[in-house]
TITORGU-946432 format. One line per 10 residues: number of its first residue (from 1); their letters; for each residue x, y, z of C-alpha. Coordinates in pm, 1 decimal. Each point is the difference from the previous one (the first is absolute). Example, Ala and Ser with C-alpha at 12.3 -4.5 7.8 and 13.67 -1.06 7.14 Angstrom:
<rs>
1 = AS = 1230.0:-450.0:780.0 | 137.0:344.0:-66.0
</rs>
This chain:
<rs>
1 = XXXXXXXXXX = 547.5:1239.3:-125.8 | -281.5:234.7:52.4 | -52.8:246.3:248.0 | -381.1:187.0:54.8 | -100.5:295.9:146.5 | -291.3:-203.3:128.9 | -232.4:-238.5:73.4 | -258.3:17.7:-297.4 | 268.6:31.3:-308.9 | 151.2:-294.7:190.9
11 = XXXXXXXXXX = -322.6:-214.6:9.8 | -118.2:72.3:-378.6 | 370.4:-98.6:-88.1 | -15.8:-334.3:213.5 | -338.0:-82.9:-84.7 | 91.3:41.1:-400.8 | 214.1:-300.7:80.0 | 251.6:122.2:-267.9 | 288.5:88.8:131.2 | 228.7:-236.2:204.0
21 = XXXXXXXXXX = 298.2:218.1:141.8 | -56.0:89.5:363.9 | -198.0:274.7:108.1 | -89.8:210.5:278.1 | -171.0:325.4:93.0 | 107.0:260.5:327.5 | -300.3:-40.8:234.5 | -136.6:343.2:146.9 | -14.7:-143.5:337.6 | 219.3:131.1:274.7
31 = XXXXXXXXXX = 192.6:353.0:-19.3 | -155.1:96.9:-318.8 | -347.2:-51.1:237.2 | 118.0:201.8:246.7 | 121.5:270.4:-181.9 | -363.0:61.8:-181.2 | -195.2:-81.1:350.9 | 229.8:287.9:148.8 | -52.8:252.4:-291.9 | -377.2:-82.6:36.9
41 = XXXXXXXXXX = 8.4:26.6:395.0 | 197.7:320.7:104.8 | -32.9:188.1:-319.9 | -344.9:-57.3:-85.7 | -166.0:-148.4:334.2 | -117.8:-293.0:-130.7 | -111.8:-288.6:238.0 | 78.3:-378.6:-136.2 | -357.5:-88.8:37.5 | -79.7:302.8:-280.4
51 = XXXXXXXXXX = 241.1:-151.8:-230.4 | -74.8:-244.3:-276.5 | 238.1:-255.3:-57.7 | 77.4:-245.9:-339.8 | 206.7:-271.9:-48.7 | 122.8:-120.2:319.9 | -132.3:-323.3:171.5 | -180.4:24.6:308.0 | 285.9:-157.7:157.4 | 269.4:219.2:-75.9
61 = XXXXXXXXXX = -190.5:322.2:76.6 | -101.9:-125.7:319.6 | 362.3:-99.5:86.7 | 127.4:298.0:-135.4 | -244.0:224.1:226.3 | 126.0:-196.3:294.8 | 343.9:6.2:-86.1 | -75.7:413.1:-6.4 | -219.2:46.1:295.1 | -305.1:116.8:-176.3
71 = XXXXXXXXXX = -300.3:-37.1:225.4 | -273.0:-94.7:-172.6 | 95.8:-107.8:-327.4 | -120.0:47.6:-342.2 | -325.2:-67.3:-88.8 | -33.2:-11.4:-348.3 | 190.2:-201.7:-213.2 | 11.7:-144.5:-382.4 | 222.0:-346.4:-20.4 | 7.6:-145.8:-348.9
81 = XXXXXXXXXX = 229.2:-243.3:-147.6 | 161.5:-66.0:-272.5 | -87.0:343.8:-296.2 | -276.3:248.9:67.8 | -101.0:279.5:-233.0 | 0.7:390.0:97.0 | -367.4:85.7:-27.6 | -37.1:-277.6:253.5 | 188.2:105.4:256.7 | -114.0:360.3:-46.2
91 = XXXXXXXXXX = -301.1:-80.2:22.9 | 15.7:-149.4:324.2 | 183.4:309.8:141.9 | -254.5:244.9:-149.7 | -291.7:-170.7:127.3 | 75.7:-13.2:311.3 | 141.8:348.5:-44.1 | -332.0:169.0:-114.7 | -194.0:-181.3:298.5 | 207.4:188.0:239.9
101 = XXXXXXXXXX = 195.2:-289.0:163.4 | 347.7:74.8:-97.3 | 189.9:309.1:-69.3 | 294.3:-125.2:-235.0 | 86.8:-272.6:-173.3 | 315.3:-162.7:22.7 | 90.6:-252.0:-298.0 | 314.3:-242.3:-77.7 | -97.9:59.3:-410.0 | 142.8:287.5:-226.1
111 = XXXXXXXXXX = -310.6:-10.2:-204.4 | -269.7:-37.3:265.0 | 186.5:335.6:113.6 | -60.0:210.9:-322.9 | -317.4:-134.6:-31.6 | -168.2:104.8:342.6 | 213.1:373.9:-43.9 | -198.9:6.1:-292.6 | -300.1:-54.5:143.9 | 97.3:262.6:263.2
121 = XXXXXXXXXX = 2.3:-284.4:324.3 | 305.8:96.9:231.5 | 247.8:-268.2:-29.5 | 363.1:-90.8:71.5 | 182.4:-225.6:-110.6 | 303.0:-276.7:158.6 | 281.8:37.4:-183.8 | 283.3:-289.0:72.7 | 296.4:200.5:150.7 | 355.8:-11.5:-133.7
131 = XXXXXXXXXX = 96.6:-253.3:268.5 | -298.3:-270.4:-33.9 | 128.5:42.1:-384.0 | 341.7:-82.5:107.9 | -93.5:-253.9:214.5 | -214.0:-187.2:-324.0 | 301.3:43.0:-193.4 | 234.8:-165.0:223.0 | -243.6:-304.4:53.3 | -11.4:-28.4:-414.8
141 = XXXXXXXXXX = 419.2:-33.4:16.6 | -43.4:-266.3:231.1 | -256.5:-168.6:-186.8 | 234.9:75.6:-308.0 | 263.8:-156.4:207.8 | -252.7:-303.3:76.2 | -44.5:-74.2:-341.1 | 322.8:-7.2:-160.4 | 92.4:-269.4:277.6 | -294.9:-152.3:-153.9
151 = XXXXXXXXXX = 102.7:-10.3:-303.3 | 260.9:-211.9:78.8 | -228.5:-283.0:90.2 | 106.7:-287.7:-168.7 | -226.3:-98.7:-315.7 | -55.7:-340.8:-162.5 | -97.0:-15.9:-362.8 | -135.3:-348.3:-77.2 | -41.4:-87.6:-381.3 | -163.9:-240.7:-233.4
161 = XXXXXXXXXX = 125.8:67.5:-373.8 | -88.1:-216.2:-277.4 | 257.4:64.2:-285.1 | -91.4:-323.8:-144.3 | -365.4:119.0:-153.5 | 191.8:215.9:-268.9 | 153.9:-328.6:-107.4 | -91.5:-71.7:-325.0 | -301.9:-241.7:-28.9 | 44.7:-151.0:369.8
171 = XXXXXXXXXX = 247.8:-194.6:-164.7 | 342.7:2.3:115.7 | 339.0:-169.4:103.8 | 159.2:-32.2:277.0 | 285.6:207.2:-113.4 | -286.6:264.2:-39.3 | -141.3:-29.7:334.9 | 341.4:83.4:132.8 | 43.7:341.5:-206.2 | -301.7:124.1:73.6
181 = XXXXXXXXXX = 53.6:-48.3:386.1 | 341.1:152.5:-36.6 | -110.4:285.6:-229.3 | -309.4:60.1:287.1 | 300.8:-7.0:299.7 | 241.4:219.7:-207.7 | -272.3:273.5:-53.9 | -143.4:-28.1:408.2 | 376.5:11.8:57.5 | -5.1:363.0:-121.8
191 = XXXXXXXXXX = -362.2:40.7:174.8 | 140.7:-101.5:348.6 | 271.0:221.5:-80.8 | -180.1:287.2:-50.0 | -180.8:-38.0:332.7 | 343.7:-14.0:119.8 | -115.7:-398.7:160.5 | 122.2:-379.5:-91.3 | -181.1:-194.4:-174.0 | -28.9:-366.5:85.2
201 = XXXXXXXXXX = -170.7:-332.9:-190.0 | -341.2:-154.0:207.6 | -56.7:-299.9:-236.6 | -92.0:12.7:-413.2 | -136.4:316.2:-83.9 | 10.5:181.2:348.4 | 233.4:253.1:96.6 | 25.5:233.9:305.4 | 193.8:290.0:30.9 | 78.3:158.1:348.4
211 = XXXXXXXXXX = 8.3:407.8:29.1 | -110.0:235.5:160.8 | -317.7:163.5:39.6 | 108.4:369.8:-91.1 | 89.4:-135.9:-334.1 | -289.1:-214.9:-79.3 | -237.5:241.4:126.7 | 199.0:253.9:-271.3 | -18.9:-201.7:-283.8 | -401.7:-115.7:59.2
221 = XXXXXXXXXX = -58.5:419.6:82.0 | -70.7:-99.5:382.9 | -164.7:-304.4:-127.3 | -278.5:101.1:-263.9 | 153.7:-136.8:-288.6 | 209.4:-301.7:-164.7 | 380.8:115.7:-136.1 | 70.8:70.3:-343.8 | 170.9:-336.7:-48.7 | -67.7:-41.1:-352.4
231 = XXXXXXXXXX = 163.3:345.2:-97.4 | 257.2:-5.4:225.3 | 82.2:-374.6:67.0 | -117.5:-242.7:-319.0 | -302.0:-166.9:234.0 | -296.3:-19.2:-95.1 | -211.8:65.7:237.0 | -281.4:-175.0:-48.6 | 191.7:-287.6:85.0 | 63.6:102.7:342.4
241 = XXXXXXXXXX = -183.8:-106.3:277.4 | 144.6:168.4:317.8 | -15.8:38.9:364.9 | 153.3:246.8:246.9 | 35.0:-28.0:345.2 | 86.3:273.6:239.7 | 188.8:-119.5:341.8 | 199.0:70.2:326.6 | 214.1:-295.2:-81.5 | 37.6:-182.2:-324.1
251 = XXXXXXXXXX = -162.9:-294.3:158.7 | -320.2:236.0:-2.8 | 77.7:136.8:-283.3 | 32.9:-300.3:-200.6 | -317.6:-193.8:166.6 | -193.7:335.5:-121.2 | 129.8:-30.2:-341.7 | -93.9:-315.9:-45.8 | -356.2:47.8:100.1 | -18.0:296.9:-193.0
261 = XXXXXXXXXX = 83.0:-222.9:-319.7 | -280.4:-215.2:91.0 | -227.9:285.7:9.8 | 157.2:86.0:-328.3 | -55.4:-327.9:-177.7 | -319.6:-9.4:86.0 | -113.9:296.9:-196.6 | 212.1:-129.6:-303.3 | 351.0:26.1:-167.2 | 106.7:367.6:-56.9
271 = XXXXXXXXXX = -160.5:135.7:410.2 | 253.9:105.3:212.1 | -123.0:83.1:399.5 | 200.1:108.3:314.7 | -42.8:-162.2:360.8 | 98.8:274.6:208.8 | 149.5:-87.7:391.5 | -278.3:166.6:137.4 | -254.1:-287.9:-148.6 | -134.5:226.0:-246.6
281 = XXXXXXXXXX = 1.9:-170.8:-393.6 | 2.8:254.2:-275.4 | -93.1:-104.5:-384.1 | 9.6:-75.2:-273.6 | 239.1:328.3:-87.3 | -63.2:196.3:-249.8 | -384.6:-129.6:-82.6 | -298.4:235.6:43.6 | -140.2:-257.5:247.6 | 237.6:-28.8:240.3
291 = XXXXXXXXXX = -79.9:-67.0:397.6 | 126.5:27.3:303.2 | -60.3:-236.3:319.3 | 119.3:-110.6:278.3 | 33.8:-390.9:165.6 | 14.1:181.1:369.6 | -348.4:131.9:104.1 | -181.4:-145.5:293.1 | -325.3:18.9:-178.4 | 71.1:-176.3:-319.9
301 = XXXXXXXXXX = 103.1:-284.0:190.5 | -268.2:4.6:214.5 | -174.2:31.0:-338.9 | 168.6:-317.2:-119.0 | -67.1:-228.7:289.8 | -386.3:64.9:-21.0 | 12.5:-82.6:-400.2 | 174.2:-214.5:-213.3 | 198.6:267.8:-163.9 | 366.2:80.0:15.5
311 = XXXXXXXXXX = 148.0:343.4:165.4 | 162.1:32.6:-307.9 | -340.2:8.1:-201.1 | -166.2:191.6:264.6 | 277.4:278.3:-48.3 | -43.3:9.1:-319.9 | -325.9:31.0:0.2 | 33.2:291.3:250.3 | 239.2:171.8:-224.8 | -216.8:-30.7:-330.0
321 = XXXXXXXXXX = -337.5:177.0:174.2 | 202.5:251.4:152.7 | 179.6:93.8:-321.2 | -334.5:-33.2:-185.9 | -133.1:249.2:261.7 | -324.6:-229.1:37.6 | -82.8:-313.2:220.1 | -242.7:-128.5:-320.8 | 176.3:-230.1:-222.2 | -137.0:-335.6:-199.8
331 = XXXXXXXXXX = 191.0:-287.8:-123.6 | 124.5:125.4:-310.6 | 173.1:280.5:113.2 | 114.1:-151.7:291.6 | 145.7:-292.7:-218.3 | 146.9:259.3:-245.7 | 210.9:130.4:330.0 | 109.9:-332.1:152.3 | 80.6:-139.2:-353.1 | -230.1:-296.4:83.6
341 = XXXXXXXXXX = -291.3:-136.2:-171.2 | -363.8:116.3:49.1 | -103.1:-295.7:137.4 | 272.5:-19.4:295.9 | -75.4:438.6:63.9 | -352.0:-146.7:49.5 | 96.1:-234.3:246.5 | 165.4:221.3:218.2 | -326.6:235.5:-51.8 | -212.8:-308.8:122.5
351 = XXXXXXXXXX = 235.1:-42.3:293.1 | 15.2:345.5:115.7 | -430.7:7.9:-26.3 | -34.2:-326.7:208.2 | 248.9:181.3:252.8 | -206.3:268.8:21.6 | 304.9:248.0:-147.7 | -204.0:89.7:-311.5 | -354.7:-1.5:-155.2 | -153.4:66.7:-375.6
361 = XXXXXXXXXX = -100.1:287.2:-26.4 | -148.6:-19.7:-344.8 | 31.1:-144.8:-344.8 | 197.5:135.6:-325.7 | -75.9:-135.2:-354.4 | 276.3:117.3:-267.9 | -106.7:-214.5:-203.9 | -399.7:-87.9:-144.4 | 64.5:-360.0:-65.3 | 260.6:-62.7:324.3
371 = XXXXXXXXXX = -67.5:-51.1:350.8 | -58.3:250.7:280.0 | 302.8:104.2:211.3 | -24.9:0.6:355.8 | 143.6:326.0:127.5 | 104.0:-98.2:359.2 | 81.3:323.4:246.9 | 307.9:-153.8:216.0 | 9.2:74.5:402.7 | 338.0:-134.2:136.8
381 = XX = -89.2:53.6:320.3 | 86.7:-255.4:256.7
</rs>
């Protein structure tokens, strides 16, 4: 887990979308508030309403003035979210500074600090105090706590292996047939093993093993990638087609494993994805274009019941422009995503455009000789 002095490390961290461990930051609110308001009040006579303030929302200022009896209130105040740099905030504080309307800053950011000393503005800054530190840390040991009862979620790995394709020619015996299947259960046998689960038959070719989630979040490195099975187990894994569901019961978990195979086979032999209890899907592991979506939100099936589209392609959809960082995609790149032809990426363009959800925006031509693309800019707006 990890723990930040505050807000804006927090938010550049978060908004990197690299690290998965749980984090938090000590917020400046409360005693470490008071303790700079009193400093600035009976040692240097300084009214609220000549303070300049950073960070905190509206809201919590205002409460916290009530909470303290200030009459009045503050009056100015920046509120950002998510990372802001240091020249910006000091530049706030000085201006309003130099005009006369403020005699100090006060500022929830380390470097904001050292930046307005150095340009020789008065300012003071909230430092968390050792109990609002203590207080973050015991909230982390709970979450800590949280988690490892999480990880002890039961976890269903559905299977599709086709040992028969190394087979010489396609031609075989029965007597064949029947080695390679046990061969394939003897090595999954030491696979289930190693996720300390059982392994159990579904019909020709399908397996399912039943774990944990601690350990198959472990051996996929908290889901990002497939297991070494070839290096460590004698499975190829190419020939693996797999689906992992995540679930209170193993009912749930099961159900989500099984539609997390579909989701699998759709994108070809070799794709593994996770169905996670919380509706989420996850996938393919371990390819540079992996997604995340979700079958739950209100406004993708709102989405779905004005078009003929699926929440599941909707999702999808949602999760390949926000990982591209744009809302402009056309059919070849959206067809390169889906694993789907051109042709069907174009219908779900068309459908989207006659919904009013997207529009062309222009026209690419990569190639002389080939037709224009249509680059559509998607609104999935309800």
């Amino acid at each position: 887990m990890w723990l930040f002095s505050g807000q804006v490390p927090y938010a550049m961290v978060s908004e990197s979308g690299k690290v998965q461990v749980p984090m938090a930051y000590v917020p400046h609110l409360g005693a470490s508030l008071y303790r700079t308001l009193l400093h600035l009040s009976h040692q240097l006579g300084v009214r609220v309403d000549e303070v300049s303030f950073d960070t905190f929302s509206p809201e919590e200022l205002e409460h916290f003035m009530d909470e303290a009896g200030i009459a009045g209130g503050y009056k100015w105040l920046k509120h950002y979210e998510g990372a802001i740099s240091a020249d910006e905030l000091a530049n706030y504080h000085e201006q309003l500074w130099k005009a006369g309307k403020t005699k100090v800053a006060v500022s929830c950011l380390r470097t904001a600090e050292l930046e307005l000393t150095r340009r020789g503005v008065p300012v003071h800054r909230v430092v968390p105090t050792r109990a609002g530190v203590i207080s973050v840390i015991h909230m982390l040991l709970r979450t800590h706590e949280m988690l490892h009862f999480k990880d002890t979620q039961i976890a269903v790995q559905m299977m599709e292996i086709d040992p028969f394709r190394e087979l010489a020619g396609g031609n075989f015996s029965t007597d064949e047939w029947q080695n390679a299947e046990i061969k394939t259960m003897e090595k999954l046998l030491r696979y289930a093993k190693h996720l300390q689960g059982s392994l159990k038959t579904a019909g020709p070719g399908r397996y399912v093993i039943f774990t944990t989630r601690g350990n198959l979040q472990e051996v996929t490195r908290d889901y990002s990638t497939i297991p070494d099975l070839d290096e460590m187990f004698d499975i190829r894994a190419d020939l693996v087609t797999c689906g992992i569901g995540i679930g209170k019961t193993a009912y749930e978990a099961e159900i989500h494993g099984g539609a997390a195979l579909l989701h699998a086979k759709e994108r070809g032999s070799g794709n593994w994805m996770v169905f996670f209890d919380d509706k989420s899907v996850v996938g393919p592991l371990g390819r540079d274009e992996q997604l995340t979506y979700r079958y739950d939100s209100e406004k993708l099936q709102a989405l779905s019941q004005l078009t003929s589209l699926s929440v599941m392609t909707l999702a999808k959809l949602e999760s390949i422009l926000k990982k591209r960082g744009s809302q402009d995609i056309h059919a070849h790149d959206l067809a390169s995503h889906l694993q789907i032809l051109p042709r069907s990426a174009r219908r779900i363009l068309i459908e989207l455009e006659s919904k009013g959800l997207a529009q062309v925006i222009r026209e690419e031509n990569p190639h002389p000789r080939g037709r224009p693309r249509k680059v559509y800019r998607i609104i999935l707006q309800s």
